[in-house]
C-alpha positions in Angstrom: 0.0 0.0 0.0 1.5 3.2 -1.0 0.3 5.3 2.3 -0.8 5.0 5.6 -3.6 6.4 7.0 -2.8 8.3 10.2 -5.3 8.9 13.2 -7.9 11.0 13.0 -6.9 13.3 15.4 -3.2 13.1 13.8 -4.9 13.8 10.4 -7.1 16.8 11.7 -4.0 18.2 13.1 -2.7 17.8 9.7 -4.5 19.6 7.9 -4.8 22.6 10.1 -4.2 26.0 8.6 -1.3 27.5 10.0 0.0 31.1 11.0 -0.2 34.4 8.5 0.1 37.9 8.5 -2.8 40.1 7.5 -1.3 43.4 8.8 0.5 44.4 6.3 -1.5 42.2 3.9 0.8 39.7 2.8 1.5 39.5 -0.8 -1.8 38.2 -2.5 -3.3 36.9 0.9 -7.5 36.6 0.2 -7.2 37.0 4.1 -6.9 40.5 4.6 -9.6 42.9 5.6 -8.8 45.3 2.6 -5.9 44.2 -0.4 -5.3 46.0 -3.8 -6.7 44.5 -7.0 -4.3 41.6 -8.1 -1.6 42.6 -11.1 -2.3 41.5 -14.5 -1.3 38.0 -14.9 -1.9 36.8 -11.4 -5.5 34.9 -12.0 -6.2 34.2 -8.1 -5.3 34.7 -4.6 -3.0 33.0 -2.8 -5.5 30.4 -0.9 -2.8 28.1 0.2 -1.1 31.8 1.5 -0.6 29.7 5.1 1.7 26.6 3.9 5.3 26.2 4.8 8.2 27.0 2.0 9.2 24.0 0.3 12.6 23.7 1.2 14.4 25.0 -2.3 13.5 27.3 -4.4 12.2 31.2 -3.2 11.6 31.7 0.3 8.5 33.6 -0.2 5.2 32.3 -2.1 5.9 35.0 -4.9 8.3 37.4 -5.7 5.4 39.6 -7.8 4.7 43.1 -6.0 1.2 44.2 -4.9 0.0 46.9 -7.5 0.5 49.6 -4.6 1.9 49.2 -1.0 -0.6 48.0 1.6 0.7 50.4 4.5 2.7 53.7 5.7 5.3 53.2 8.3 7.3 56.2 9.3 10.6 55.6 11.0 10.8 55.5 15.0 7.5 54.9 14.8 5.0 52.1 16.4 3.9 49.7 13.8 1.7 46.3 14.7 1.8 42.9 13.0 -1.5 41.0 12.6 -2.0 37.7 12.3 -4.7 35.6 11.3 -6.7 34.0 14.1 -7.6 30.2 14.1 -3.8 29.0 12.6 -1.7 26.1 13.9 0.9 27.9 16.4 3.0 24.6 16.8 3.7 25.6 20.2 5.5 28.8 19.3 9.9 29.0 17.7 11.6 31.9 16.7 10.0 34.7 14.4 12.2 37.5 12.6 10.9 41.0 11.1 12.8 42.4 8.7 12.6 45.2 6.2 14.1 44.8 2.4 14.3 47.7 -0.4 15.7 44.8 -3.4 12.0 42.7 -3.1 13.8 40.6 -0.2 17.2 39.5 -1.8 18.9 40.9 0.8 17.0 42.0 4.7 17.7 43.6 7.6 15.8 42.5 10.9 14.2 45.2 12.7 12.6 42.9 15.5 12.4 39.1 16.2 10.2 37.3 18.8 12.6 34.1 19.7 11.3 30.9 21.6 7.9 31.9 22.2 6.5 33.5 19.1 2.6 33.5 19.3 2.7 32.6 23.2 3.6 33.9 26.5 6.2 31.3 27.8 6.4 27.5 26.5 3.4 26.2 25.5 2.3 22.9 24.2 -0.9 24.0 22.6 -1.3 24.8 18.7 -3.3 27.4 19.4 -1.6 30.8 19.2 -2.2 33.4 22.8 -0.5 35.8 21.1 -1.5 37.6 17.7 -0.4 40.7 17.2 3.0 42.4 18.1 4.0 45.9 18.0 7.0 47.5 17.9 9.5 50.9 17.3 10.7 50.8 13.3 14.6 52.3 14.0 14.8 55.6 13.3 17.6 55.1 11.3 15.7 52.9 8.2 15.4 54.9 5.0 12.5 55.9 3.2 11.2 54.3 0.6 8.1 54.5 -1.5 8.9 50.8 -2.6 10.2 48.7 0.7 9.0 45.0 2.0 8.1 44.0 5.3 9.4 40.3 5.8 8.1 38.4 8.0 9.6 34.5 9.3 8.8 31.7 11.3 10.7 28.5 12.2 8.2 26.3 14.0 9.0 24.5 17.7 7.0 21.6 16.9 6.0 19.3 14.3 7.7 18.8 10.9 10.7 21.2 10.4 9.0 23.8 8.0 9.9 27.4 7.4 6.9 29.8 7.0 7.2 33.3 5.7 5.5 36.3 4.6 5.9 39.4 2.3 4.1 43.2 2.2 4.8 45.4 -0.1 4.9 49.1 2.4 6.2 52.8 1.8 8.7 54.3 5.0 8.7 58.1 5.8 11.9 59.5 7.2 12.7 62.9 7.5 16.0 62.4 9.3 17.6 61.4 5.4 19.2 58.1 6.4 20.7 56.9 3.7 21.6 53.1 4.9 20.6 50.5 7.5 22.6 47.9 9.3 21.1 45.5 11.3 21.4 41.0 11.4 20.7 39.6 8.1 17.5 37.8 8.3 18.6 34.6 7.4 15.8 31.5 6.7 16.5 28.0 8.8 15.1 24.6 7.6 15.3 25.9 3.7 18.3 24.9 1.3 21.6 26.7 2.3 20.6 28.2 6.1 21.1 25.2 8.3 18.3 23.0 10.0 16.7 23.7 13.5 15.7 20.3 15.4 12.5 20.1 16.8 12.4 21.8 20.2 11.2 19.1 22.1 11.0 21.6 25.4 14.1 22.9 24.4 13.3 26.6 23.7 17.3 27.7 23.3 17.1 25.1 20.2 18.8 26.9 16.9 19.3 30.1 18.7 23.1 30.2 18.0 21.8 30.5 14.0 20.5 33.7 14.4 22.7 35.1 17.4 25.3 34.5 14.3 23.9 35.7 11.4 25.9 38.5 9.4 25.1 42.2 9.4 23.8 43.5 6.3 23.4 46.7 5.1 19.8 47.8 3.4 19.2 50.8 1.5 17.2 52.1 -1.2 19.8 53.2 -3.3 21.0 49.6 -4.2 17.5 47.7 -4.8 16.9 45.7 -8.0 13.9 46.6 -9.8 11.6 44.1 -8.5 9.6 41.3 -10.2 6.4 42.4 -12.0 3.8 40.4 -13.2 4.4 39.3 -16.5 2.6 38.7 -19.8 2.8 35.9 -22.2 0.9 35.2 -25.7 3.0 32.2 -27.5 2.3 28.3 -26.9 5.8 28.2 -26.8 6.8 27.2 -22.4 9.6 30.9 -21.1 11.6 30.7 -18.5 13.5 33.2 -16.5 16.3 31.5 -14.2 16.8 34.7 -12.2 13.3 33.9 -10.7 13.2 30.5 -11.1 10.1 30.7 -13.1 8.7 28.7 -16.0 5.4 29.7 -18.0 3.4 27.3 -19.7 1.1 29.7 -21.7 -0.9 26.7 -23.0 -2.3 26.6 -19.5 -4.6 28.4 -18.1 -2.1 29.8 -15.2 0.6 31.8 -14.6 3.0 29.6 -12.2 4.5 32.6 -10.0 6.2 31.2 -7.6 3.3 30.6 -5.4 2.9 26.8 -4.1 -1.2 26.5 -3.6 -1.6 23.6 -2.6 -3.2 22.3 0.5 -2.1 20.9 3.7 -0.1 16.8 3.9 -3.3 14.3 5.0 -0.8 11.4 4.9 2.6 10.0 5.0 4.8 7.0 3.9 7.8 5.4 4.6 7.5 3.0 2.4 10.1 4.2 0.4 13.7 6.3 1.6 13.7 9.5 0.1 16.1 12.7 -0.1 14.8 15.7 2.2 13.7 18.7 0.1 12.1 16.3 -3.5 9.3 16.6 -4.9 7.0 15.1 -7.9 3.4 14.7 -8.8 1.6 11.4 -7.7 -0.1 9.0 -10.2 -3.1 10.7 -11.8 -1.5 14.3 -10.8 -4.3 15.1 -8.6 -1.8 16.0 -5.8 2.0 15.8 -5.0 4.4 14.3 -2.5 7.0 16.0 -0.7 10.1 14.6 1.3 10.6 15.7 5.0 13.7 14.3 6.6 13.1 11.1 5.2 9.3 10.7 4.9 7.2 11.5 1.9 4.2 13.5 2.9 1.3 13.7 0.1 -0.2 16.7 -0.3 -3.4 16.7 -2.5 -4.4 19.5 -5.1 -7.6 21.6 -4.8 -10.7 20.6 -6.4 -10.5 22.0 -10.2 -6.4 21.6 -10.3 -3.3 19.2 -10.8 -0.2 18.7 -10.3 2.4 20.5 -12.3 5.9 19.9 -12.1 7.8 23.2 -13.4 10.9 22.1 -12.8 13.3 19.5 -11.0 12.5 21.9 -7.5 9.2 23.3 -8.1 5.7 22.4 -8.1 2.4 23.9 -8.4 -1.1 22.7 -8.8 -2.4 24.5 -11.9 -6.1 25.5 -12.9 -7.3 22.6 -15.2 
C-alpha cells in the first residue's frame, strides 16, 4: 500500500491552517480585511497563502509586488503585526521581522520574537495566545516608496517547515538616512541556512543561528527593480532563471512562484527519500514532498493538478 492512514486526530492536526500575517497584507493573501486589485497575470489569490516554504526554491510564495503598498510606516515609529486568528501555532519558535528595499534578496531584521512566538512562555498547545506584536521601526531605516516588510517563522514543533510572509509598504523619514545595518535575516530549515531540530521543550534550540547571522546593510539606493507580473501570448513554455520561473502559456495559469496547494493528510515510509524532493503522484491530482526522510502527500484543490515546473518546483495549476 503506498500510504498510511494516520489517526484521526493526527490527520485533523494535519490539515490545520497555520500562522499568516494580515497586517501588512501579505502578498496576494484573500485574508486581509482590505488588499489592492491583483496585477495582470496573477489569476487568483493565494488560498494556500498559510503553507510552509518548500525547502528550495524562493523563500517567499511570490516574488510579484502588490499593484500599490498596503501600509505607511514612518521611521521611530509604532507599527503592529496581525496575524490571522484560528492557525496552527506549533507551540510557538523563533519569528524575525525584517525590512528589504531589493523585493527581499537581501533583509535587515528590525525585531524578532525568539522561543515563544505567538505565546507567552512555553506552551504545548497549537493554538496561538498571542497575535499581534508591536514594535519601534529604527529611526535610522530609510525611506522608501517601494520597501517590503518580511516576516519568518521556524516552527517549535512538528515537521521542520519554514513559513514566511511578504508586504509590499512605503517608510517616511525625515532624518535622510541613507543606509541601515542591522542582522541579516537569514531562513532556517530551507536549502543553504542550516536545520533547526525540533524543540522538544528545548526553547534555546537553533538560537546560536540567528545570534550569528551576518550584518547586512539595506538601502534604497542599491535595490533591483523588483519582479512584476508578466505577460505571455505564445504556446511556446519561457523561463527566466533569475526567478526560477517557467510559464506554460498553453495553460490556463501563470506559475508565480506561489505553491497552492493544500495541507499533507498522509505519510509513507514505504520508500527512503532525499529531504527537500518533490514530484506529482499517479493521476496528478496532488503531489508528494520529502521531509527528513518521509514522503508526505499533499493533495491539489478541487478543479487543479499537479504541475511539475521544474526539477525543484511544483504547483497545482487550474485545469
Amino acid at each position: 500500500m503506498l500510504f498510511k492512514i494516520a489517526s484521526i486526530a493526527a490527520l485533523a492536526s494535519s490539515i490545520a491552517a497555520h500562522m499568516d500575517i494580515t497586517e501588512p497584507c501579505s502578498r496576494f493573501s484573500p485574508y486581509c480585511a482590505t488588499r489592492p486589485p491583483l496585477p495582470a497575470g496573477i489569476l487568483d489569490y493565494d488560498y494556500s497563502i498559510d503553507n510552509p516554504i518548500p525547502y528550495n526554491g524562493s523563500v517567499f510564495k511570490s516574488e510579484i509586488q502588490w499593484t500599490k503598498p498596503v501600509a505607511s510606516w514612518t521611521a521611530g515609529q509604532p507599527v503592529t503585526i496581525k496575524f490571522r486568528p484560528g492557525g496552527a501555532a506549533h507551540s510557538g519558535g523563533h519569528c524575525q521581522f525584517a525590512i528589504s528595499y531589493d523585493n527581499g534578496k537581501t533583509a535587515a531584521v528590525v525585531h524578532k520574537v525568539m522561543k515563544y512566538c505567538f505565546f507567552n512562555g512555553p506552551s504545548d498547545s497549537n493554538v496561538a495566545d498571542v497575535l499581534e506584536y508591536t514594535f519601534d521601526l529604527p529611526a535610522d531605516i530609510p525611506a522608501s516608496s517601494n520597501a517590503q516588510f518580511i516576516w519568518i517563522w521556524n516552527n517549535a514543533i512538528g515537521n521542520r517547515e519554514l513559513y514566511t510572509g511578504i508586504a509590499d509598504i512605503t517608510i517616511a523619514n525625515s532624518g535622510g538616512s541613507k543606509s541601515y545595518t542591522g542582522k541579516s535575516a537569514i531562513y532556517p530549515n530551507h536549502e543553504g541556512y542550516g536545520s533547526i531540530p525540533e524543540f522538544n521543550g528545548n526553547y534555546n534550540t537553533g538560537l546560536s543561528l540567528f545570534e550569528n547571522a551576518p550584518n547586512v546593510v539595506v538601502s534604497p539606493g542599491s535595490s533591483a527593480a523588483p519582479a512584476s507580473a508578466f505577460e505571455y501570448s505564445s504556446s511556446a513554455p519561457q523561463s527566466s532563471a533569475e526567478h526560477n520561473f517557467e510559464v506554460t502559456a498553453t495553460k490556463n495559469f501563470a506559475e508565480r512562484n506561489f505553491y497552492p496547494l493544500s495541507e499533507p493528510i498522509h505519510t509513507s515510509t514505504d520508500s527512503a527519500c532525499t529531504h527537500g524532493e518533490l514530484e506529482c503522484i499517479s493521476g496528478n491530482s496532488g503531489y508528494r514532498r520529502c521531509v527528513w526522510g518521509v514522503w508526505n502527500f499533499i493533495a491539489c484543490g478541487a478543479g487543479t493538478a499537479c504541475v511539475q515546473t521544474s526539477t525543484n518546483a511544483i504547483v497545482c495549476a487550474r485545469v
